[in-house]
SEKOLZA-931907 format. One line per field, with one value per residue (C-alpha): x, y, z. Coordinates in pm, 1 decimal. Example, Ala and Ser with C-alpha at 12.3 -4.5 7.8 and 13.67 -1.06 7.14 Angstrom:
! residues 2
xx = [1230.0|1367.0]
yy = [-450.0|-106.0]
zz = [780.0|714.0]
//
This chain:
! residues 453
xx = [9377.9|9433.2|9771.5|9916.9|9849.2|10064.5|10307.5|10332.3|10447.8|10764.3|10930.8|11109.3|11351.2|11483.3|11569.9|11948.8|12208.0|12413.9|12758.5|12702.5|12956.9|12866.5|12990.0|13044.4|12830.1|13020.0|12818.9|12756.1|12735.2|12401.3|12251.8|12160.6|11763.5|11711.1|11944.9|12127.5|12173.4|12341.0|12327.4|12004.0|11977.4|11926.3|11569.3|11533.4|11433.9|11451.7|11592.8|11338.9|11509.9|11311.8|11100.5|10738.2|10570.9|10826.5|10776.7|10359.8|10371.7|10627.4|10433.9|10118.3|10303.0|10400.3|10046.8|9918.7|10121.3|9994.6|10298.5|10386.2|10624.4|10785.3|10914.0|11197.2|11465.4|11485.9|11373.2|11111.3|11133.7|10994.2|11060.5|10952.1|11110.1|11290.5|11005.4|10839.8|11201.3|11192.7|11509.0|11344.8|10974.9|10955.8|11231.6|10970.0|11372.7|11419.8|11077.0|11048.6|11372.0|11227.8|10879.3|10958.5|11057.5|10803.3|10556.4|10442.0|10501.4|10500.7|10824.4|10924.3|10977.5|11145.9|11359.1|11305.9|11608.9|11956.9|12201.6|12275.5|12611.7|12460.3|12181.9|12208.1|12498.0|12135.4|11966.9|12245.0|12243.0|11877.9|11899.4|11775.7|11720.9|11657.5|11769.9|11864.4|11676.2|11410.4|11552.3|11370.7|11467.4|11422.1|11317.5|11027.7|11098.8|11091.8|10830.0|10611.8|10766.3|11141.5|11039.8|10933.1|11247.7|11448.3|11273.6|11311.8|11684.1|11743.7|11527.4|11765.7|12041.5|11814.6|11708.2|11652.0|11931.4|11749.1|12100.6|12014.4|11749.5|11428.6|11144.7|11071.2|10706.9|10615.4|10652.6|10275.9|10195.4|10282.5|10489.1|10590.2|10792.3|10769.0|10509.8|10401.7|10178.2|9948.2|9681.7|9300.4|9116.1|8835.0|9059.8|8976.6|9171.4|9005.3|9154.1|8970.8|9198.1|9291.8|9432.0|9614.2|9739.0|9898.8|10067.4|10211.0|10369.1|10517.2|10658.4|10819.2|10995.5|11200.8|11503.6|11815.9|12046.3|11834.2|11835.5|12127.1|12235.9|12055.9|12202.0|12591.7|12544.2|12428.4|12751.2|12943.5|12884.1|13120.7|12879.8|12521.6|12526.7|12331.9|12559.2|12823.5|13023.1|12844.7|12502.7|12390.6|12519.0|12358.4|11976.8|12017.7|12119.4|11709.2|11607.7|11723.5|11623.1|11281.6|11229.4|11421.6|11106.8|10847.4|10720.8|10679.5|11004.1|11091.1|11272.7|11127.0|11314.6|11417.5|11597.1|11808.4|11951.0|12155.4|12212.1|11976.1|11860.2|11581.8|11374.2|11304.3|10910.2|10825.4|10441.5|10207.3|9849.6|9564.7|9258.0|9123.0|9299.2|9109.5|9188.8|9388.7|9762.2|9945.6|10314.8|10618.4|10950.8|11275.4|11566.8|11848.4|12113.5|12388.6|12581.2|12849.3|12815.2|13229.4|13451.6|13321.2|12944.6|12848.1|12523.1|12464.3|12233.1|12103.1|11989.2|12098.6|11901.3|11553.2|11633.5|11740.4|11423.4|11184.1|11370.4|11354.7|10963.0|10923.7|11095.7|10821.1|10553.7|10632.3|10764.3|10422.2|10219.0|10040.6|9741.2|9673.9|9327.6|9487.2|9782.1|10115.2|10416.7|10763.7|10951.3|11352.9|11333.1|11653.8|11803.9|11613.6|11974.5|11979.7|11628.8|11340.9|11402.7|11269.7|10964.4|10827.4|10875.9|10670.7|10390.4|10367.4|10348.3|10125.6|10029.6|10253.3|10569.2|10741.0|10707.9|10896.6|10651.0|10339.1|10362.9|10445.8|10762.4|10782.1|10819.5|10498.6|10507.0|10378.9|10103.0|9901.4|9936.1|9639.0|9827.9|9514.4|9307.5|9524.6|9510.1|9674.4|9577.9|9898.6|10250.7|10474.8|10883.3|11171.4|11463.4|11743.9|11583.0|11863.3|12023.0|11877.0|11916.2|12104.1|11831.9|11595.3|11534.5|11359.4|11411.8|11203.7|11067.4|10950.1|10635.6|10658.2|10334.8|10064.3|9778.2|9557.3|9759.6|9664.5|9473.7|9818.9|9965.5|9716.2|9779.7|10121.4|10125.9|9803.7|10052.6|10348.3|10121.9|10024.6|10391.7|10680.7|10705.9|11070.3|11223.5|11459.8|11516.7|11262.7|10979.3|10758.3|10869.0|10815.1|10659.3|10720.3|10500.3|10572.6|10353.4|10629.6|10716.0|11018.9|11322.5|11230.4|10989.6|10721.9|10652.0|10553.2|10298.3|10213.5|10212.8|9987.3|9758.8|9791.5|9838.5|10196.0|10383.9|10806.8|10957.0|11250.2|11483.1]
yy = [7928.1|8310.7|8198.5|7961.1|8210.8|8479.7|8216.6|8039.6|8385.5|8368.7|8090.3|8303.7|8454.1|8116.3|8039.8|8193.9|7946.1|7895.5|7764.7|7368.7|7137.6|6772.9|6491.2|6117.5|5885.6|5546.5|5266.7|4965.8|4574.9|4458.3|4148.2|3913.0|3912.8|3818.6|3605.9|3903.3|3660.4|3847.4|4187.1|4232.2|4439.9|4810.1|4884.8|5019.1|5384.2|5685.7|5996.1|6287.8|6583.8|6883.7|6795.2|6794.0|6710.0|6414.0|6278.7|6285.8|6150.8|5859.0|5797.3|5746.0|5511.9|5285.8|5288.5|5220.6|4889.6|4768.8|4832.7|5077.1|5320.7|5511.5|5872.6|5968.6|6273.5|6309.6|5964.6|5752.0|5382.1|5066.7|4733.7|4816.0|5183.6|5094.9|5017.7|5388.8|5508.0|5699.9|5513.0|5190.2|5159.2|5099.1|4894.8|4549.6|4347.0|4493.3|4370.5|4060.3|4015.6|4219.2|4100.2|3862.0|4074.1|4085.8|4371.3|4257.0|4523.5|4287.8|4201.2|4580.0|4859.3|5120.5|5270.0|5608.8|5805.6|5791.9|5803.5|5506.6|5467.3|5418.4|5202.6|4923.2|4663.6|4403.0|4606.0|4746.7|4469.7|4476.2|4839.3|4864.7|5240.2|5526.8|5906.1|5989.9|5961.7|5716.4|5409.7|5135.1|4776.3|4436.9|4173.1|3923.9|3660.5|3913.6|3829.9|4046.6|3924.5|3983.3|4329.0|4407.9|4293.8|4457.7|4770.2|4660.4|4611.2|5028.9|5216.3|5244.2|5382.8|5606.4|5901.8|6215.8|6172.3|6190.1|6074.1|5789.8|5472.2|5472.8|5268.5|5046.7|5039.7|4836.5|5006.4|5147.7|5205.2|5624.0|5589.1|6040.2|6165.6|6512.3|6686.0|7041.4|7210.7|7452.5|7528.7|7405.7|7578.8|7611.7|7741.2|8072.4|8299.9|8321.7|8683.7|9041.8|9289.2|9488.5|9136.9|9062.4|9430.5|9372.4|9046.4|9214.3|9444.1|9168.9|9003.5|9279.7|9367.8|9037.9|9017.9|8839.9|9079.1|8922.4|8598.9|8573.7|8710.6|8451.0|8222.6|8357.3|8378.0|8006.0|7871.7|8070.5|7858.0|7579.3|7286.5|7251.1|6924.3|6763.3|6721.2|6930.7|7155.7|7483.6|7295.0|7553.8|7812.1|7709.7|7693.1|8030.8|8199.3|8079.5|8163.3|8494.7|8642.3|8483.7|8643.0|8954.2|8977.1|8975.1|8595.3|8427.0|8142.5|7863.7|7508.3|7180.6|6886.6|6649.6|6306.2|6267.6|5907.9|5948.4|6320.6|6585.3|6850.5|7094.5|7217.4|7606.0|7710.1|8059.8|8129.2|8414.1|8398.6|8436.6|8646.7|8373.5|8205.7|7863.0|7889.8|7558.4|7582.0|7665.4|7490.1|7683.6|7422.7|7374.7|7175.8|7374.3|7066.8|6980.5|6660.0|6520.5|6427.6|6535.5|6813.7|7067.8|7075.2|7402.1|7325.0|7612.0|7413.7|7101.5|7311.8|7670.6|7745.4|7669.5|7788.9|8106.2|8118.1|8052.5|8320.7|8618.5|8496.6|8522.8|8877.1|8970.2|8885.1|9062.7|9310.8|9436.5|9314.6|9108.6|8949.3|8582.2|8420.9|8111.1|8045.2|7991.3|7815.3|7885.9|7559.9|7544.2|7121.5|6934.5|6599.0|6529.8|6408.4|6143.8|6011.0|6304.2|6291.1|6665.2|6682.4|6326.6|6442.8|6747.2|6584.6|6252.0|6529.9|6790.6|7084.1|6897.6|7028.1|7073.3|7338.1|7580.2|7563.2|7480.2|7814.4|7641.3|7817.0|8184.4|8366.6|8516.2|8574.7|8205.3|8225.1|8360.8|8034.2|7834.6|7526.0|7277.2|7404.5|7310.0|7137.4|7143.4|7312.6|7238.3|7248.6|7423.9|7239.6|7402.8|7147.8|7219.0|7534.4|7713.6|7586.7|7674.2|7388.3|7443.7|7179.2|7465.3|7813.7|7952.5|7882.6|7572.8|7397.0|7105.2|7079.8|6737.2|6523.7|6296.6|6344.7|6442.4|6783.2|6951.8|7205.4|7362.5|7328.4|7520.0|7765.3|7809.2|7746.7|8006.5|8269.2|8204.4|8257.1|8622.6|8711.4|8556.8|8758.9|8790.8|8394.2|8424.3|8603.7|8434.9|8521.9|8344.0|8075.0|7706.5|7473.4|7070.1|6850.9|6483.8|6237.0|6034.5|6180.1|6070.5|6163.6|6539.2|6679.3|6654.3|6289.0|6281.2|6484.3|6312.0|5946.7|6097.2|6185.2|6618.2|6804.5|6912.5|6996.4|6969.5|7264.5|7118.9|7180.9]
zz = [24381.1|24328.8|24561.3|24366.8|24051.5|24289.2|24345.2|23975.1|23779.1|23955.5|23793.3|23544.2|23791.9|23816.9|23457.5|23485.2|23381.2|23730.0|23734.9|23828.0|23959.0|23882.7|24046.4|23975.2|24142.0|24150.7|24050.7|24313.5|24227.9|24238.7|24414.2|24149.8|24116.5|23741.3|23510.6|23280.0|22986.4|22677.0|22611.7|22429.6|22037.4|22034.5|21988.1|21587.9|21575.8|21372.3|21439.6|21422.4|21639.5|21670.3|21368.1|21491.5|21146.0|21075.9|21391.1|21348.7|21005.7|21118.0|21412.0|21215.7|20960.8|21237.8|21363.2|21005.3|20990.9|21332.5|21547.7|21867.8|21904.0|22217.2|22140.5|22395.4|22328.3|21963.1|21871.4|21768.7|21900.8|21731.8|21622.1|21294.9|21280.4|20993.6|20777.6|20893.8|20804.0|20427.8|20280.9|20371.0|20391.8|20013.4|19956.7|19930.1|20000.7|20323.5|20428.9|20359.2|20573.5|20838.1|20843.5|21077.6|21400.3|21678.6|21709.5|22105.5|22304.0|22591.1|22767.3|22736.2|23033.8|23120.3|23395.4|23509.2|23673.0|23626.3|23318.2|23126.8|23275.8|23615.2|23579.5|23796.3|23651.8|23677.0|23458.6|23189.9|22965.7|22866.0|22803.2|22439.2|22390.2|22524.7|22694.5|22985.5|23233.6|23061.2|22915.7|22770.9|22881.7|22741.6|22984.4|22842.8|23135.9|23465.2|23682.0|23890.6|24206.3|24079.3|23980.1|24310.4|24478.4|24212.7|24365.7|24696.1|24667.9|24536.3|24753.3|25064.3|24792.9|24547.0|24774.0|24598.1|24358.6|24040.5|23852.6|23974.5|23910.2|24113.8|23943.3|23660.1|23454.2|23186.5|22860.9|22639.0|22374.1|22234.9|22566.5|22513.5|22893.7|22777.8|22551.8|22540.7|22762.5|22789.9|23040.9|22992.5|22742.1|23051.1|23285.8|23389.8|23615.1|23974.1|24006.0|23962.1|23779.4|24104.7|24229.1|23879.7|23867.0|24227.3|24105.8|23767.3|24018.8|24241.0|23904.6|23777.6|24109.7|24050.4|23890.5|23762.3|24035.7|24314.0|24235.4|24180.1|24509.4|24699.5|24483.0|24553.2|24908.4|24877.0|24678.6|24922.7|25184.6|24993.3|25108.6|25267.0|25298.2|25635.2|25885.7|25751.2|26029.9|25889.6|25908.5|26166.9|25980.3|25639.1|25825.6|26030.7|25676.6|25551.8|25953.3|25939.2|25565.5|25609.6|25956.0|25817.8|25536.8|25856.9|25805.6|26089.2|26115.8|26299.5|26249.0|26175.7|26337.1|26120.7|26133.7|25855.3|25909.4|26238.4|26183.1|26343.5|26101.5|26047.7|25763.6|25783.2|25729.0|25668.2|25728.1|25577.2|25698.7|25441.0|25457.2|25618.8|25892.9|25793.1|25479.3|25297.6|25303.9|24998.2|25009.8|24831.5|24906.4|24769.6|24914.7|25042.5|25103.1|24873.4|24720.2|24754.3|25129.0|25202.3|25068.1|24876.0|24769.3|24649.7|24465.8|24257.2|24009.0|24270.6|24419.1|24489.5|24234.9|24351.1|24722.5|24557.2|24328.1|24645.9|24863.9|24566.2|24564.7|24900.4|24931.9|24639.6|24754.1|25108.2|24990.5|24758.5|25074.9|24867.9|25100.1|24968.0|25001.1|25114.5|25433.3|25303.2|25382.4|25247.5|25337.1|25266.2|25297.7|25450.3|25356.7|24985.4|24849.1|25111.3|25078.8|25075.5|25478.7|25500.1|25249.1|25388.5|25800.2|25600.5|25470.3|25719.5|25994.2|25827.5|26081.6|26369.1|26320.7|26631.1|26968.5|26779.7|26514.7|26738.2|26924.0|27262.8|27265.8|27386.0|27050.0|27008.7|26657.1|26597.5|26807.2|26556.7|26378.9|26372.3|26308.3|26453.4|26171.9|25877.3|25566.1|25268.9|24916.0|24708.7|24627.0|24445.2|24426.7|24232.7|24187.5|23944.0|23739.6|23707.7|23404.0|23010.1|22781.1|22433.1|22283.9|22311.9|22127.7|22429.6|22761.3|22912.6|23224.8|23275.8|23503.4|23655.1|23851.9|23804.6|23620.7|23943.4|23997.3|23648.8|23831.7|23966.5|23648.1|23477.3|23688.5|23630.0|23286.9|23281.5|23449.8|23237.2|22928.1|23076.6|23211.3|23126.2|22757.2|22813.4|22922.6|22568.9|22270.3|22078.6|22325.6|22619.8|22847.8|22692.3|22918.9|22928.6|23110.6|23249.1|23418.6|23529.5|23866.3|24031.3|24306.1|24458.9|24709.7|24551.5|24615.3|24943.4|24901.2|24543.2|24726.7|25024.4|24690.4|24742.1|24447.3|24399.6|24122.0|24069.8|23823.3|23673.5|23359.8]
//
């Protein structure tokens, strides 16, 4: 635990706003699982922005008259909205021609990924609200069965491309993707003040300049996408800095469709050699597939974050109580190919990695003995929203990982004093995990956590 505290203060060295090149993703005709019918009526709802106390008090109105509501970006969603609306709710005309919408939240859902333009063309036309990438759909007369082969039918073509759809849940009640968060109030720190003075150090010995290095030699390379003629290149660049700050290196093989690949693990060996393994990953490949691909935001930035952490913390000779693995993962816009060969192969990761090759650096690898504590996964952190006065992330999971994220929200609180102008780092949380690395580990049920914009 003291690890992942050493580990979680870094995230501020990350929150730089990178240059990012986005590119179209063309849409693709779908097979026809469920009859589209008309385009179905925008879902009523009332615009609250930034305004916590409006959106409480209209919230509770809604609630007071018996329906549900959804909040998603800066609105509140709800077939009777209106009536919770100030210009209308006492206007006794408008609701006695309203009265008669339905209330049943039944029949709702929403899709989680993607922008509106590229939902699937099935899909569009029961679109009903929303913001990108949660958008509430319409469809009372799906079946369980046609949902399934609706999710059947994407997940060849979704990969780790979160701009695009990858799952559909039925819509609840106070439905809320991103709320505030702040560690447990019975969280306590499981460091003494010699170990917490030793981190401080490490923290402050990061900077913008060094990031930001990392992240230039990154963009430099034009494209680090699998398969690309610099491929060999692209994974000796994470071989040779990680070796070049005395971890212990080697390459993962990984099949990434027809193309061989590797991910590149960087080991530091705890106090205790039987310790659990503490995972630190972000994927180093870029998008689009041909041409140029230089991926300073998806995701130059979180390679760049988890090498300027990793030069920290060997740099200050930090010793963590638990092992720990830096992993640059390969092919995660194609499918999560290198997080998943991760996970399904836990401790099994190759001779290179095994120590039954003749570099005898890895030897002192007890790989047999090893099981994993938790995860750490920066995706896209490199860009600071103008929706915000301070400088945000969004700590992404499921409910069972809280115990890393009160960790790293529990370091933020103590470090990052100086994310923005107007003070500490703001932190996001979402339960609705989707389209990085961490979901491997999150579907094998090990606590992981995705930092995110």
């Amino acid at each position: 635990r003291g690890l992942l505290l050493e580990m979680a203060a870094s995230i501020r060295v990350s929150f730089v706003v990178a240059i990012v090149m986005v590119t179209a993703i063309p849409r693709e005709r779908d097979q026809k699982i469920i009859d589209q019918g008309e385009r179905d009526a925008p879902l009523s709802f009332v615009e609250v922005g930034s305004d916590g106390a409006t959106a409480i008090r209209i919230k509770r109105d809604i609630e007071h008259m018996g329906g549900w509501w959804a909040h998603i970006g800066d609105r509140i969603y709800s077939p009777i909205a209106s009536w919770a609306n100030p210009r209308y709710k006492d206007d006794v005309s408008f609701i006695s021609t309203d009265a008669s919408r339905t209330q049943s939240i039944e029949g709702y859902y929403v899709a989680i990924g993607g922008t509106e333009e590229s939902l699937p063309d099935i899909l569009a036309p029961h679109r009903v609200g929303g913001s990108d990438p949660f958008h509430i759909l319409h469809m009372p007369n799906i079946t369980t069965a046609q949902r399934a082969m609706l999710m059947q039918v994407h997940s060849k073509t979704r990969g780790g491309n979160r701009r695009q759809f990858h799952s559909l849940i039925k819509l609840r009640r106070g439905f809320t993707p991103f709320q505030p968060f702040e560690a447990s109030k019975a969280y306590k720190s499981p460091q003494g003040t010699e170990l917490m003075q030793k981190e401080s150090s490490a923290i402050q010995s990061m900077n913008k300049a060094t990031f930001h290095a990392f992240l230039q030699d990154l963009v430099n390379f034009k494209t680090r996408a699998v398969g690309a003629d610099n491929a060999d290149e692209v994974q000796n660049y994470f071989v040779n800095k990680f070796s070049g700050m005395g971890y212990r290196t080697c390459k993962q093989p990984v099949k990434v469709g027809d193309t061989d690949s590797n991910n590149i693990l960087a080991f530091k060996q705890g106090l205790d050699p039987t310790a659990n393994y503490v995972v630190v990953g972000a994927h180093y490949d870029s998008r689009p597939f041909t041409g140029l691909a230089p991926g300073a935001e998806d995701n130059g930035s979180g390679s760049a974050a988890m090498l300027t952490m990793a030069e920290a913390f060997a740099k200050r000779k930090l010793q963590p109580d638990h092992n720990v693995v830096f992993a640059a993962f390969t092919g995660e816009e194609e499918g999560l190919y290198g997080s998943s060969e991760f996970v399904a192969n836990f401790g099994n990761w190759g001779a290179a990695c095994m120590g039954n090759s003749r570099d005898p650096a890895l030897l002192e690898v007890d790989f047999s003995r090893m099981k994993l504590e938790g995860a750490i996964i920066m995706d896209e952190i490199g860009w600071a929203s103008d929706k915000f006065d301070k400088h945000t992330v969004t700590l992404e999971t499921r409910e069972f990982s809280r115990p890393v994220m009160d960790h790293l929200a529990s370091c933020s609180k103590a470090y990052n004093t100086e994310g923005s102008d107007s003070g500490e780092l703001m932190i996001q949380s979402s339960f609705y995990p989707f389209g990085s690395d961490h979901m491997p580990f999150l579907q094998k049920g090990n606590l992981a956590v995705l930092t995110i914009n």
